[in-house]
N, C-alpha and C positions, 0 to 999 in steps of 0.2 A: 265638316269641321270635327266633329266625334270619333270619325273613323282613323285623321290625323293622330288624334290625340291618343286614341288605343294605338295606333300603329308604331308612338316614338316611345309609348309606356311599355309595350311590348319588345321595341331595339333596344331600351334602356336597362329592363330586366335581361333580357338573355346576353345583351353583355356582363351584366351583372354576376349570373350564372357562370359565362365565362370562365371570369374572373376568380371565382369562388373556385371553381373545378381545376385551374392551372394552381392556387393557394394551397390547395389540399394537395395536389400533387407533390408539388415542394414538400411542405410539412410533412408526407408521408413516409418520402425518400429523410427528408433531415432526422426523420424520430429512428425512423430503422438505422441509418450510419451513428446516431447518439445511442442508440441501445445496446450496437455490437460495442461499442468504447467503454460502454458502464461494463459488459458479461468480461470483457477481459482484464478490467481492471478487479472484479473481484473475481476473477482466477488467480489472478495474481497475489490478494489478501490471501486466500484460501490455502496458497503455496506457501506464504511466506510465512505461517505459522507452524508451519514443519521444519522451514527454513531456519526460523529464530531458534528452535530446539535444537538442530543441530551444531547451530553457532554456537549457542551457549556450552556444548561438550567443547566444541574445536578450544574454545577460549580456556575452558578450564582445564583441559587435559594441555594447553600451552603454557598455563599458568603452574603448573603443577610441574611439569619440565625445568621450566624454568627457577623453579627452586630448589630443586633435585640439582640443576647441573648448575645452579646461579649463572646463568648463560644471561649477559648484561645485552646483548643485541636483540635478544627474543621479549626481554622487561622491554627494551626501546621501544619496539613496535609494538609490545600490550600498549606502553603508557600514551605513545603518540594517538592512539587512537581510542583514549581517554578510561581505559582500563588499569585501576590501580591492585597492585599486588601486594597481600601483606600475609606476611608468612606467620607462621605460629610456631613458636617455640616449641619443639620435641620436651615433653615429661622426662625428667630423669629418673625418677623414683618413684616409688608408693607416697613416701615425703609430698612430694612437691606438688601431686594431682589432689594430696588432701587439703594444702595450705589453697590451692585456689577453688576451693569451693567456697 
């Protein structure tokens, strides 16, 4: 009767073990394909704060264009994409740069 009872405690464990050994497989494979997702999403932060420096010239030297040439197509497309332009008045004189201080 004893030797039964080690015998189905013993099938019970090493299925058990199985069990355990196919779990970790999974989760092995799942962590490594989630960790290349995380490495290339921040390559991508990483890039994209070079990115946004550059944007920020594209948009002001478009901005600056477009008030040099008042070119109303090139404002459309600043404004449509929520960029407002406001130009500053050219100084006439020595006068006028002292009255706005």
């Amino acid at each position: 009767m004893n030797e039964k009872i080690v015998y189905w405690v013993s099938v019970v464990l090493s299925g058990a073990a199985v069990l355990v050994f196919i779990s970790n497989i999974f989760l092995v494979t799942n962590s490594h394909e989630l960790r290349q997702k995380v490495n290339q999403r921040q390559a991508n932060i990483n890039n994209a704060a070079s990115l946004s420096q550059f944007n920020q010239s594209l948009v002001s030297a478009l901005a600056d264009e477009t008030v040099k040439n008042n070119d109303s197509d090139i404002r459309n497309l600043l404004s449509s994409q929520g960029i407002k332009i406001t130009e500053n008045p050219p100084a006439n004189n020595k006068f006028d740069k002292e009255l706005r201080k």
